[in-house]
C-alpha positions in Angstrom: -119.1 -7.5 -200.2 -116.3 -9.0 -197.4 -115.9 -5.2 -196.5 -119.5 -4.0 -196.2 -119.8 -6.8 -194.1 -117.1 -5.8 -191.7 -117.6 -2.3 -191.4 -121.5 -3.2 -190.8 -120.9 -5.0 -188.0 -120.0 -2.3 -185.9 -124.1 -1.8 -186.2 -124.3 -4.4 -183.3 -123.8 -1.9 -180.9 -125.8 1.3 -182.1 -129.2 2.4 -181.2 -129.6 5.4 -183.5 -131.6 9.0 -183.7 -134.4 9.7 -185.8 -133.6 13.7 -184.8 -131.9 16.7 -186.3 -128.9 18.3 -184.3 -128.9 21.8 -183.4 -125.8 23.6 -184.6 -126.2 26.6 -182.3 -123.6 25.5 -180.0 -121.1 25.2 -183.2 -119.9 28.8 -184.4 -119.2 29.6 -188.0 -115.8 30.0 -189.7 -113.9 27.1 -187.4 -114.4 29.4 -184.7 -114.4 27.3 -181.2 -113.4 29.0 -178.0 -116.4 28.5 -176.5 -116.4 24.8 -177.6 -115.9 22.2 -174.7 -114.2 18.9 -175.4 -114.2 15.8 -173.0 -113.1 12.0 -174.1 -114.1 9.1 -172.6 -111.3 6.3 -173.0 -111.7 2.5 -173.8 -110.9 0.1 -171.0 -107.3 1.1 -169.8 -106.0 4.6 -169.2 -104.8 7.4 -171.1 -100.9 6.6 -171.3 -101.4 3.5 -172.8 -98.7 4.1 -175.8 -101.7 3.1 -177.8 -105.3 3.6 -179.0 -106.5 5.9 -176.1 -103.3 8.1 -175.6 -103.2 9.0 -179.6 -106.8 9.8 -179.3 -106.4 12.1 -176.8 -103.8 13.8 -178.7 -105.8 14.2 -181.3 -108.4 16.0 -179.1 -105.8 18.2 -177.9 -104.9 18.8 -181.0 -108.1 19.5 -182.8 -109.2 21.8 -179.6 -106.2 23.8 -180.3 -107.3 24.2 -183.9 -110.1 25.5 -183.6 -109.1 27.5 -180.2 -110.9 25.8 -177.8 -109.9 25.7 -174.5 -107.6 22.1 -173.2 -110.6 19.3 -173.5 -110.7 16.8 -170.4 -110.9 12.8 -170.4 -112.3 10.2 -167.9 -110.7 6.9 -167.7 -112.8 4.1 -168.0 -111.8 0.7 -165.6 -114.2 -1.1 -167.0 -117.0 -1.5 -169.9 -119.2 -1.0 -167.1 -118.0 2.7 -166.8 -118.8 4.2 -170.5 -122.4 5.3 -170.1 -121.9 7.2 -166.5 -118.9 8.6 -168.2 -120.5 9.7 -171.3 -123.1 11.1 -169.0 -120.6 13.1 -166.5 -119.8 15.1 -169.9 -122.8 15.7 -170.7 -124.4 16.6 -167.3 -121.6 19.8 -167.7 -123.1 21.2 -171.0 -120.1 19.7 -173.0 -120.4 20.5 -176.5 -118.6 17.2 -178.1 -118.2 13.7 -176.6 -114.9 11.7 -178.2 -115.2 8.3 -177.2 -112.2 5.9 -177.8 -113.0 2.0 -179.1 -115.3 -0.4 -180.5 -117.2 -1.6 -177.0 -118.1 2.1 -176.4 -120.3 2.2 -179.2 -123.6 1.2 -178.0 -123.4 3.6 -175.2 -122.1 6.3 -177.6 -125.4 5.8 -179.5 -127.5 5.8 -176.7 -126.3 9.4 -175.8 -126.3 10.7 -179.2 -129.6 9.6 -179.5 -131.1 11.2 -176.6 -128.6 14.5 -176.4 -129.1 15.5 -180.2 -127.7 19.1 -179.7 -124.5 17.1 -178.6 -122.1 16.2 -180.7 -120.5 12.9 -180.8 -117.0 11.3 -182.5 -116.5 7.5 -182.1 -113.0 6.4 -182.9 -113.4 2.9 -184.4 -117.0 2.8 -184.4 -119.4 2.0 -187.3 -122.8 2.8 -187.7 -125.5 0.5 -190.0 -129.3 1.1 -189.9 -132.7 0.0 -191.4 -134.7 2.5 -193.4 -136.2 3.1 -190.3 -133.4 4.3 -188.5 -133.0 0.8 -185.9 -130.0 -0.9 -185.6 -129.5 -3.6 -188.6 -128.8 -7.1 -187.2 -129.0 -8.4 -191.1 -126.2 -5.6 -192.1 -128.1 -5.0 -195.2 -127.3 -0.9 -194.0 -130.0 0.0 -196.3 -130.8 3.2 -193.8 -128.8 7.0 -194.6 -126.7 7.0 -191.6 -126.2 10.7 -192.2 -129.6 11.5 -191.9 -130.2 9.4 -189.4 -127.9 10.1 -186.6 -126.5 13.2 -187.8 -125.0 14.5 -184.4 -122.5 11.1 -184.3 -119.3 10.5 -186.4 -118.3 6.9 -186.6 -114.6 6.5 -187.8 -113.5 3.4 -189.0 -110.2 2.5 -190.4 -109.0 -0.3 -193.3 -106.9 -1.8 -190.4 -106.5 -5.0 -193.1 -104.7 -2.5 -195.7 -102.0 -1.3 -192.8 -101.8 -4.8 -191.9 -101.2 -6.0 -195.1 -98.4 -4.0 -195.8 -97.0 -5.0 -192.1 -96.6 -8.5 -193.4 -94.8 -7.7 -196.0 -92.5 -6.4 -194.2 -92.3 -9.4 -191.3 -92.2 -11.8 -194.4 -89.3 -9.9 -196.1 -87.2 -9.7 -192.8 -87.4 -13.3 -191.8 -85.1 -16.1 -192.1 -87.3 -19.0 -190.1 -89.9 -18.7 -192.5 -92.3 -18.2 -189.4 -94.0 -15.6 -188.2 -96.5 -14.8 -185.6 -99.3 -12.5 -184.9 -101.0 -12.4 -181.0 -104.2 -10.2 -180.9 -106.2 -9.3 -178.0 -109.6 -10.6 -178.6 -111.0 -12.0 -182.1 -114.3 -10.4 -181.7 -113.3 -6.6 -181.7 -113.3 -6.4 -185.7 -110.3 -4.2 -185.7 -108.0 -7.3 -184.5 -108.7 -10.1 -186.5 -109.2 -7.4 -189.6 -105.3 -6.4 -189.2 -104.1 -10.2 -188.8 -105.8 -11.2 -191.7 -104.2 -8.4 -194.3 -101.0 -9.2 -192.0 -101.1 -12.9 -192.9 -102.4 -12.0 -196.7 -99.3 -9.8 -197.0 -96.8 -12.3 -195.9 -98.5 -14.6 -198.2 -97.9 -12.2 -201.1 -93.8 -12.5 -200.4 -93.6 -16.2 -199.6 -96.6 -18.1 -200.6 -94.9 -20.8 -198.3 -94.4 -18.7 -194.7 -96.2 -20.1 -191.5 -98.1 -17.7 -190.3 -99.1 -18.4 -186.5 -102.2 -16.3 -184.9 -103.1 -16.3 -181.0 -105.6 -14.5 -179.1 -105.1 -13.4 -175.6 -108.7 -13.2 -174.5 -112.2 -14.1 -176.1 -113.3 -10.9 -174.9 -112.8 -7.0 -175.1 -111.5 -7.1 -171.0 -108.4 -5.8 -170.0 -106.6 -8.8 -170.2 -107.3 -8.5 -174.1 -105.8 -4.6 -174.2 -104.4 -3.6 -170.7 -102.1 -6.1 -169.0 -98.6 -5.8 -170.3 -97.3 -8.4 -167.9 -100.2 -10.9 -169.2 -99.1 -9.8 -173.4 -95.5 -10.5 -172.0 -96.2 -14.2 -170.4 -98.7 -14.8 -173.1 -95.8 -14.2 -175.6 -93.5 -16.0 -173.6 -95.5 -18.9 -173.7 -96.0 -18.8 -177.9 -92.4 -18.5 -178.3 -91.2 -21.6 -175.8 -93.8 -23.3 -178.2 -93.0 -22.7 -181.3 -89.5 -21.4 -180.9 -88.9 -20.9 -184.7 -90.8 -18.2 -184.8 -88.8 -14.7 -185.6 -91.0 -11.8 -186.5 -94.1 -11.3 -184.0 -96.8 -8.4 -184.6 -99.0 -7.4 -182.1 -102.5 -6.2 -182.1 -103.4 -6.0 -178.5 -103.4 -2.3 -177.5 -101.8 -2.2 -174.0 -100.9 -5.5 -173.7 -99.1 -5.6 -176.6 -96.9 -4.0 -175.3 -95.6 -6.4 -173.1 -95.5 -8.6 -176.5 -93.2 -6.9 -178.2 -90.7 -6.5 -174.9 -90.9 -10.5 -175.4 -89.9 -10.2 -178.6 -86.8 -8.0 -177.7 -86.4 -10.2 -174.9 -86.2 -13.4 -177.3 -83.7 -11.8 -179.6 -86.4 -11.5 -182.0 -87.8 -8.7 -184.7 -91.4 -7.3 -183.4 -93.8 -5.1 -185.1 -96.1 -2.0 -183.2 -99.9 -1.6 -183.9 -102.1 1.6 -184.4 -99.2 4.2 -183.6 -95.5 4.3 -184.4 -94.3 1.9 -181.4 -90.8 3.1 -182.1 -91.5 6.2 -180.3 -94.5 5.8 -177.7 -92.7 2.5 -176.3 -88.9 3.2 -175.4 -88.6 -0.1 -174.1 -88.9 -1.9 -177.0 -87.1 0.2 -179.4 -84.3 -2.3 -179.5 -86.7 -5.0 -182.3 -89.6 -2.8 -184.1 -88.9 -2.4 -187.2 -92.1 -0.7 -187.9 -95.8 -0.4 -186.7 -99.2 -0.9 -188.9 -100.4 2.3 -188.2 -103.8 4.4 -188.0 -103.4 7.8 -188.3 -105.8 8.4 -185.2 -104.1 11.4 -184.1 -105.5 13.0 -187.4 -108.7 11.7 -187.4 -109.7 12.6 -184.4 -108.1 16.4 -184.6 -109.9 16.6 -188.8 -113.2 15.2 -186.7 -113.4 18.1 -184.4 -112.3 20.3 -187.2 -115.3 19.4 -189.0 -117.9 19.9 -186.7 -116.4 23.1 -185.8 -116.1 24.7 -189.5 -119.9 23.0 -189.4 -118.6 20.2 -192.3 -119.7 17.6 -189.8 -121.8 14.7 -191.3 -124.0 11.8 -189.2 -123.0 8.0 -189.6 -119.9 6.1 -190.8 -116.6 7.7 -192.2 -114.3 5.1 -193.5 -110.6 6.2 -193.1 -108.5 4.2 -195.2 -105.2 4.6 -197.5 -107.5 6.7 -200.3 -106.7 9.6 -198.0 -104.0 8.6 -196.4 -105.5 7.6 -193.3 -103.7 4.0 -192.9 -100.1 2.7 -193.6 -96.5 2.1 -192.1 -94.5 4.2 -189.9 -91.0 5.3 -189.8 -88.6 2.3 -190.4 -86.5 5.1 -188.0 -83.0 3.1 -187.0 -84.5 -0.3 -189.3 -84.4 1.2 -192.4 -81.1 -0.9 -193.5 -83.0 -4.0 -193.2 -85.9 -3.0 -196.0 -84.6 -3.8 -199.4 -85.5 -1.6 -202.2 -87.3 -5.0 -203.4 -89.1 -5.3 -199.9 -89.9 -1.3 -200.5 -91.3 -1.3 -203.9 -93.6 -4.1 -202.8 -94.9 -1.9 -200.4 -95.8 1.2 -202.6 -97.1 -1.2 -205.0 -99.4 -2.7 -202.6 -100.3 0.7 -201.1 -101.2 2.1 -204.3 -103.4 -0.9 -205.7 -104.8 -0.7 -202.2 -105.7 2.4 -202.5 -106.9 1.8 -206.3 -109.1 -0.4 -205.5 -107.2 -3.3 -207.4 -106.1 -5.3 -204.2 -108.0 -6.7 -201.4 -105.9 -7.2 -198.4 -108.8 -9.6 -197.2 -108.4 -11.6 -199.8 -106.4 -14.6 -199.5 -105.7 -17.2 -196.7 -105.6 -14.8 -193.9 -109.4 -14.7 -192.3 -110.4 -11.1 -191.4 -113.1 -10.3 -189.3 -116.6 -12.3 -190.1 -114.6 -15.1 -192.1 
């Protein structure tokens, strides 16, 4: 029930279709050269190490796939930006709209809704309706999504599951006994969904850890996900605080960043969100032992891939470790410091996870809507 809930939520912020898309546009066979791709970013810009960059990548790479030519992006500055950018891509006959983050959704909607022959992916966006195709407030999701809005992919990850398996890494590799997590905003579900497994995982090594949990922002702005400097002083001011602290996972896109050169800074272990942090932050190669990833890169290029080959369905696609959507990255130059003890537990978790047998909600650690 705790995970219907969460991935529901995400129906806040859609106003769905009632219409049928045409697949003209779409040829036959995977065959798109004459496919044109454009991707609106989240709040922050398209190098960000993070969320939109790997998106992008994934656009690139699922344009190459099915050999259509380079896609384009527009960089959104502010929240204010998404529906005139959505628009400009539509306004030049693009053929499919990615659009990167959870606060784009309602806009994304709105388009797909009144551009049906458009086709629409929503990286971390969830769709839940009422049998009559409005947006559920209740999240009883007792509308089919895929009938529905069938020109609009949602994909939503099991951030709790990566999560999970991050803290037991952080709990393994600590000798304080205290570890930290600092997200960017607790009401983007994503966040508090990978603190929770985090501090549910550490639990699951030492029932006894201390687990601390900060937010930078109490909204989706770009202090929450695009100010390094502010993820660096915010981090800063955690550690001068609780100075015991030795393993620090962030989950605050772009400002994280700056988190986690705190942590190297402090002498400290740190731990990457989304992408493998090892390698899209140099700076801060010195501490990550290993990111909570989403495989976003991949989701975004099978997305493309599906509405090319025409295998594209409406409504919410949940991405999780049952196909090998979530997980841990390389340990890369770390690898000493995970124990074959520390790595069993993490293929066991991984595989009850993906089972079915383990919750990484479950537990002390609060993910989103607890």
């Amino acid at each position: 029930m705790r995970n219907t809930r969460r991935y529901g939520a995400f129906a806040v912020f859609a106003v769905l279709a009632l219409v049928l898309a045409s697949c003209d546009a779409f040829g036959g066979g995977g065959d798109g050269e004459d496919l044109k791709i454009g991707l609106v970013t989240d709040v922050g810009t398209i190098d960000d190490a993070n969320f939109n960059q790997f998106s992008w990548e994934g656009a690139r790479d699922g344009a190459e796939a099915v050999g259509a030519p380079e896609p384009q992006f527009v960089v959104s500055t502010a929240s204010a930006d998404f529906a005139q950018n959505i628009q400009s891509f539509i306004d030049q006959d693009y053929d499919i709209i990615v659009t990167v983050g959870f606060a784009i959704g309602n806009d994304t909607a709105i388009a797909a809704k009144a551009n049906p022959e458009v086709k629409f992916i929503g990286v971390d966006q969830g769709v839940c309706v009422t049998p009559e195709g409005d947006p559920d407030s209740t999240f009883a999701c007792e509308g089919d999504a895929a009938e529905l809005l069938p020109n609009y992919q949602g994909l939503v990850f099991r951030e709790a599951q990566a999560g999970y398996l991050a803290g037991i890494v952080a709990a393994s590799i600590s000798e304080s006994g205290h570890i930290a997590a600092i997200g960017g905003t607790a009401v983007v579900p994503a966040v508090p969904d990978y603190i929770g497994g985090f501090h549910n995982g550490a639990l699951s090594v030492n029932p006894d850890i201390e687990v601390s949990v900060q937010y930078v922002s109490e909204a989706p702005d770009a202090a929450a996900f695009n100010d390094p400097a502010g993820g660096k002083a915010f981090a800063e001011q955690l550690l001068q605080q609780e100075p015991d602290i030795d393993v620090l996972f962030q989950v605050a896109g772009k400002t994280g960043n700056g988190v986690l050169e705190a942590a190297c800074d402090a002498g400290i272990w740190g731990i990457g969100v989304d992408v493998d942090q090892y390698q899209s932050l140099p700076s801060a190669q010195e501490c990550i032992v290993v990111s909570a990833e989403k495989k976003l890169q991949k989701a975004v290029d099978d997305a493309i891939q599906r509405i090319a080959n025409e295998e594209d369905e409406g409504g919410t696609r949940v991405l999780d470790a049952t196909v090998d959507s979530v997980g841990l990255s390389s340990f890369h130059d770390k690898e000493d410091m995970i124990s074959d003890e520390t790595q069993t537990a993490i293929d066991e978790a991984f595989e009850a996870m993906k089972s079915g047998d383990l919750d990484p909600c479950e537990g002390d650690g609060a993910c989103f809507g607890e």
